[in-house]
C-alpha positions in Angstrom: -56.7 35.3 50.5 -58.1 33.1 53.3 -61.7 33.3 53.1 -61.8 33.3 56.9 -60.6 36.9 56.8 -63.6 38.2 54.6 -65.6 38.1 57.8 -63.2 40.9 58.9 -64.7 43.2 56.4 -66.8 44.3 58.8 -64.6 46.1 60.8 -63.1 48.1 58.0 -66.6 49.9 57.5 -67.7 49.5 61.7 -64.5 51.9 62.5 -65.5 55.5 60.4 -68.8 55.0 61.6 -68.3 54.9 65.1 -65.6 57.8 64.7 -68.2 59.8 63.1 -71.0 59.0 65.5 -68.7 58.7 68.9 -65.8 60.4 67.7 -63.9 61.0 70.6 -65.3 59.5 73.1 -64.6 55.6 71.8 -61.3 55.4 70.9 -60.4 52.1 72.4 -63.6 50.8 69.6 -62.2 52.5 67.1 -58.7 51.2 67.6 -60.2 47.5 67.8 -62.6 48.3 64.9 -59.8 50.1 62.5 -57.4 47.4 64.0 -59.2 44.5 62.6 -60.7 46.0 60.1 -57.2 46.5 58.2 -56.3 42.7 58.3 -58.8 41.8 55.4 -57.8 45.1 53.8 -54.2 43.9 53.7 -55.0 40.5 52.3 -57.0 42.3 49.2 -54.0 44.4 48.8 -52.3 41.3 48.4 -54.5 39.6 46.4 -55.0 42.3 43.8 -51.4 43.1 43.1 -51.1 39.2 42.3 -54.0 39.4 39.6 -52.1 42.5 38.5 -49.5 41.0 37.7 -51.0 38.2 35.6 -51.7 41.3 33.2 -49.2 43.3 33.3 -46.3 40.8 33.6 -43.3 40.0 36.1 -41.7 42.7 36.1 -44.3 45.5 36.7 -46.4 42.9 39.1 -43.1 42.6 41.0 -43.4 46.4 41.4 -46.7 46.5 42.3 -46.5 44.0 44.8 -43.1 46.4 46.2 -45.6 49.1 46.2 -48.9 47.9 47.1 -48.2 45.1 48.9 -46.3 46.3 52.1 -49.2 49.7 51.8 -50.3 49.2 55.5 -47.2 49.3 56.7 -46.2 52.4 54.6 -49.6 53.7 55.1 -49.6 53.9 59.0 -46.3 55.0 58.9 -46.8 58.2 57.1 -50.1 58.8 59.3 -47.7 58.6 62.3 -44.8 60.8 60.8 -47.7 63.0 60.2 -48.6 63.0 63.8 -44.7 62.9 65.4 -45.0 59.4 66.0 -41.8 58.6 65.8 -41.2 56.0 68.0 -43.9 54.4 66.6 -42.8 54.0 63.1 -39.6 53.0 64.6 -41.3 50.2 65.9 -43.4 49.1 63.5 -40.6 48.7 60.9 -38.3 46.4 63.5 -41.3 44.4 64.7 -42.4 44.1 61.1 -38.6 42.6 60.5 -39.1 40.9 64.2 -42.6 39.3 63.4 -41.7 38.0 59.9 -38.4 36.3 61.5 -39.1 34.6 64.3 -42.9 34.4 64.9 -43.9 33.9 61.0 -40.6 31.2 60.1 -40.9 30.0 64.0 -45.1 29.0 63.3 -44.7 27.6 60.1 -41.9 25.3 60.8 -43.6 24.4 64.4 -46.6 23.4 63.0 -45.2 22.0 59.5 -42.8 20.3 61.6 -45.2 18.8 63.8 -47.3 17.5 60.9 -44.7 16.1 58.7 -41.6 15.6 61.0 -38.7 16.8 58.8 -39.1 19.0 56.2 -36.6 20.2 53.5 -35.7 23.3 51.4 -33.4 24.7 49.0 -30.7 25.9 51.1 -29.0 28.0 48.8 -32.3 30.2 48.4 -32.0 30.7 52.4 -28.9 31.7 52.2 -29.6 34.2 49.6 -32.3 35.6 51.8 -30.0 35.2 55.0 -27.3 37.7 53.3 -30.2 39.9 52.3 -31.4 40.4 55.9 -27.8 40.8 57.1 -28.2 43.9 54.6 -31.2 45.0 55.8 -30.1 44.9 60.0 -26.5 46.4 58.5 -28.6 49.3 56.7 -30.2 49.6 60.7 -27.5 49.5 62.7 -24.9 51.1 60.9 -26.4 54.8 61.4 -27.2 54.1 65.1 -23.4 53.0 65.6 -22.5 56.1 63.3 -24.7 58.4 65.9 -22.5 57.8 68.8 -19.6 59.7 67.4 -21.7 62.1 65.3 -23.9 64.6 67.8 -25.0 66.5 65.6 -28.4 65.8 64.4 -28.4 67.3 60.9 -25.3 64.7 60.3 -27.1 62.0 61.7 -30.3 63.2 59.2 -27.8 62.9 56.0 -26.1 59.6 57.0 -30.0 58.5 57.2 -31.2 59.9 53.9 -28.0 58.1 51.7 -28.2 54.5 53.4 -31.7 54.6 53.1 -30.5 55.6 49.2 -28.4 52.9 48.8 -31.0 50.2 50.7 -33.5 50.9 47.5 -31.1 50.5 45.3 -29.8 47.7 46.2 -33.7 46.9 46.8 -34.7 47.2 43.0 -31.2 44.9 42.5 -32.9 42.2 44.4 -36.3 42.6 42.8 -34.7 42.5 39.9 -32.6 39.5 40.3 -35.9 37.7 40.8 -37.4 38.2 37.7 -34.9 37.5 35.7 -34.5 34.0 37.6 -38.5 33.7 36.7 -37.3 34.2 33.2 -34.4 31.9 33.3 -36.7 29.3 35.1 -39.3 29.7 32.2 -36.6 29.0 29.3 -34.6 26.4 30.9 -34.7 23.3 28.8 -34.4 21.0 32.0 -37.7 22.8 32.9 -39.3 21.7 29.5 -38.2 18.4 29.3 -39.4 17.8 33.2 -42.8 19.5 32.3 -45.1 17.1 33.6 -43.6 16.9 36.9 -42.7 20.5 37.3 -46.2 21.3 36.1 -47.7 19.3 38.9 -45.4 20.8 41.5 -46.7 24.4 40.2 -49.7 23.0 40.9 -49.1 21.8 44.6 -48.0 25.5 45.2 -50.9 27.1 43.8 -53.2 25.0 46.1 -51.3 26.0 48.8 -51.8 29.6 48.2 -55.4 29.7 47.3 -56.7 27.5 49.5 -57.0 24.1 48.3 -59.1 24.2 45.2 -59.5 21.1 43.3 -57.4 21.1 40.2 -60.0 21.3 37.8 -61.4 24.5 39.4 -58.1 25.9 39.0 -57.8 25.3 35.9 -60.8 27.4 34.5 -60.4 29.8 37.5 -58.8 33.1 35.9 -58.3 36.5 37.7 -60.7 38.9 37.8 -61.6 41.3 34.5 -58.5 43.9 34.4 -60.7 47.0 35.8 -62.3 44.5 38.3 -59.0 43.9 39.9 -57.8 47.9 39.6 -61.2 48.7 41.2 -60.9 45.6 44.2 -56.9 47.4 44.0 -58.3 51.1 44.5 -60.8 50.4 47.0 -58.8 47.9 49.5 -56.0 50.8 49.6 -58.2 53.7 50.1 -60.0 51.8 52.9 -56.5 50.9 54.4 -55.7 54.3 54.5 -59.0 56.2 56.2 -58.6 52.9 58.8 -54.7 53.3 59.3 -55.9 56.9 60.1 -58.3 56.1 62.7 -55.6 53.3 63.9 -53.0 56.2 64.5 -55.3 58.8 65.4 -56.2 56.4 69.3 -53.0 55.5 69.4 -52.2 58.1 72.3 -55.1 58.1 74.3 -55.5 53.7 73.6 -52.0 53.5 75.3 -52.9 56.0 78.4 -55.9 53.9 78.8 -53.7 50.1 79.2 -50.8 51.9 80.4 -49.4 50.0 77.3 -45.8 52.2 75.8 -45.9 53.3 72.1 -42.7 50.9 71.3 -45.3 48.2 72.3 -48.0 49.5 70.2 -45.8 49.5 67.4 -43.3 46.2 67.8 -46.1 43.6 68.4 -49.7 44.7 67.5 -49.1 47.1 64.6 -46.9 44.0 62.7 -49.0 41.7 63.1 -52.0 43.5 61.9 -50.4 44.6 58.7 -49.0 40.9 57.8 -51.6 38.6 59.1 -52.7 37.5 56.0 -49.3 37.2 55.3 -48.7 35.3 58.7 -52.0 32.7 57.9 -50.5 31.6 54.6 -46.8 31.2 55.5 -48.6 28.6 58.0 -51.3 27.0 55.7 -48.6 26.9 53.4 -46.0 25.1 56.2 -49.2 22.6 56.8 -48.8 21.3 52.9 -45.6 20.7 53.2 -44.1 24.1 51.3 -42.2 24.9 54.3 -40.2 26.6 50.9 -42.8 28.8 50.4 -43.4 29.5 54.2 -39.6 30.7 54.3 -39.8 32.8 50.9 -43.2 34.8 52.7 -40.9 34.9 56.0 -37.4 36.2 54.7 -39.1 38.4 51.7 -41.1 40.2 53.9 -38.6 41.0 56.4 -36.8 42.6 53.3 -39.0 44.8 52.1 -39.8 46.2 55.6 -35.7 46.7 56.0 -34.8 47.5 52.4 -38.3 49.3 51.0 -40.1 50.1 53.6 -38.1 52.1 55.8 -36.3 54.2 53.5 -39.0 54.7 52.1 -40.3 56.1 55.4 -37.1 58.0 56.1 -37.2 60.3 52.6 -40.9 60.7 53.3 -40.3 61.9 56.6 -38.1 64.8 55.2 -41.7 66.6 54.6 -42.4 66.3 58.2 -41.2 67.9 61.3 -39.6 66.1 63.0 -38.1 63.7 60.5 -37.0 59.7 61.0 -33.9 58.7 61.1 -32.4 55.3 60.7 -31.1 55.6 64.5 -32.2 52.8 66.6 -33.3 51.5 70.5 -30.6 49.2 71.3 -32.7 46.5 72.4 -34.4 46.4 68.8 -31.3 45.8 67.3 -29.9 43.1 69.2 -33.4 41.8 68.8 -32.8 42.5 65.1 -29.6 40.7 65.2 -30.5 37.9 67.1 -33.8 37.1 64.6 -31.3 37.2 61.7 -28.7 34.9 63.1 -31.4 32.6 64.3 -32.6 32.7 60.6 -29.4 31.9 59.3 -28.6 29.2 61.2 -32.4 27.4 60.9 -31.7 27.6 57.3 -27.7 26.4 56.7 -28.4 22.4 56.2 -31.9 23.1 53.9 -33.8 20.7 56.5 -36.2 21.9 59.4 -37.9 20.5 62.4 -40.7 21.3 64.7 -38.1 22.1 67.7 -36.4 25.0 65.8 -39.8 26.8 65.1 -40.6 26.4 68.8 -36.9 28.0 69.7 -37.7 30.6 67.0 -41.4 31.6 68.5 -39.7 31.7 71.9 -37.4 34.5 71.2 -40.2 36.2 69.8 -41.8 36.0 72.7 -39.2 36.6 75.6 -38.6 40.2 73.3 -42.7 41.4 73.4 -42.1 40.5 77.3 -39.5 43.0 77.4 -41.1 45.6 75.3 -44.1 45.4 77.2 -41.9 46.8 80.5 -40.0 49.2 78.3 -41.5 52.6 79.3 -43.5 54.8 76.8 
């Protein structure tokens, strides 16, 4: 995590406490507070499921980062089922896909552009994640097609529950494709006889992540004690949900105040509070020249939103009334449609420049002018 976000920290705690002193006469502070306050909370998600998994192995740190590591997003969305937000959640999960797409790729390859002029990938991986998130917008707008020959709703309900079925299992297919590819990658006898240099690579891209620690700090720096991390793990998620609370609690009367529209609320500012620690390391990360590792974060994010995340949200939703479907505004899925085309084509000759972030960040932001007019 980017030690600029522990200053956030703050927030987390400032939010309850001026809901229990104000209560409802400050909602507009306790929607900043709870706002910002979930940011850090996020990142120490994050960072805790990683040290997880250095004790627990791939495969059960791979599930624990599918669990733990999209829980704002999963977390606000069941407060706002809870609260017939509907539109909201609806939202959240295409901006979440939206954000990671264009804004997130768009940044990193701007500014890594910008630094380093060219810079180069493995363009088979993107293509790998560009079928994936042709899945995912499939797994969208399949059922909203599907709804304008079926009219009536309980239909429209089933169609929802089995492609949201069929998205997690073709989820843990993915997740489980990676870590056997981690596996393959530890055995390979090309990767043993290139130690050395893939060693130092490894290292390159764990000085990306954390931060730039010298390589002799990172090399006696280990993960926190096992109950340590749990602990860090237990805390971060319960203060993520009493703040995602509060966040979808001033929803309402935050948007009668601005005159903003829920679809607002929940395309642009929800996303990128829930993934900007995400958002800060694709970037740092594009800065050293890992635009790689910038386009993994991007495209892997936007698949858990679409492929976990959402079903997820629509079998939870069957405990609420009224329950989310997988039926869609229009304009978020040619939105949709036009961040996953962009993707694929940024990513078809492995090579990137500082132009094709800037395209990508302005489609991103000619759609949150849009949504900003579309009514509430």
């Amino acid at each position: 995590m980017q030690r600029w976000l522990y200053s956030f920290l703050i927030m987390a705690v400032a939010a309850p406490i001026v809901a229990l002193i104000w209560g409802q006469q400050q909602e507009m502070a306790v929607f900043i507070c709870s706002a910002i306050g979930l940011i850090p909370l996020a990142a120490l998600i994050g960072q805790a499921t990683e040290n997880l998994e250095y004790y627990v192995g791939p495969i059960a740190g791979g599930l624990l980062n599918a669990t733990f590591g999209n829980a704002p997003e999963i977390i606000i969305g069941i407060f706002a089922l809870q609260q017939g937000l509907i539109s909201v959640v609806k939202a959240s999960i295409t901006g979440s896909i939206i954000s990671n797409a264009l804004l997130v790729l768009g940044s990193s390859l701007a500014l890594g552009g910008w630094r380093w002029g060219k810079q180069y990938f493995n363009a088979r991986d993107a293509g790998q994640y560009s079928a994936m998130m042709v899945l995912a917008v499939a797994g969208l707008l399949i059922p909203t097609t599907g709804s304008l020959a079926l009219k009536i709703s309980t239909n429209i309900e089933a169609i929802s529950v089995a492609i949201s079925i069929i998205l997690l299992l073709v989820y843990a297919m993915y997740l489980a494709t990676h870590v056997f590819h981690i596996r393959s990658e530890r055995r390979s006898p090309k990767r043993h006889r290139n130690a050395p240099q893939a060693e130092s690579t490894e290292n390159e891209e764990v000085e990306a992540v954390t931060g730039g620690l010298a390589p002799e700090e990172r090399g006696t720096q280990k993960p926190p004690k096992l109950w340590l991390t749990a602990l860090i793990l237990f805390v971060a998620t319960v203060g993520t949900a009493i703040n995602s609370e509060l966040l979808v609690g001033a929803i309402r009367p935050v948007t009668v105040q601005l005159g903003l529209s829920q679809v607002f609320i929940g395309v642009v500012i929800i996303p990128i509070i829930g993934n900007a620690a995400e958002h800060s390391s694709a970037v740092y990360i594009a800065l050293r020249d890992h635009i790689d590792l910038s386009m993994a974060i991007a495209a892997g994010s936007s698949i858990q939103v679409a492929t976990f995340v959402a079903p997820l949200l629509v079998l939870v939703s069957l405990l609420f009334t009224p329950s989310l479907s997988l039926v869609f505004q229009p304009l978020e899925l040619v939105v949709l449609g036009l961040a996953t085309i962009l993707f694929a084509l940024v990513s078809l000759d492995g090579e990137s420049s500082w132009l094709a972030g800037v395209q990508l960040v302005a489609i991103y932001i000619m759609a949150c002018v849009v949504f900003f007019f579309v009514p509430g």
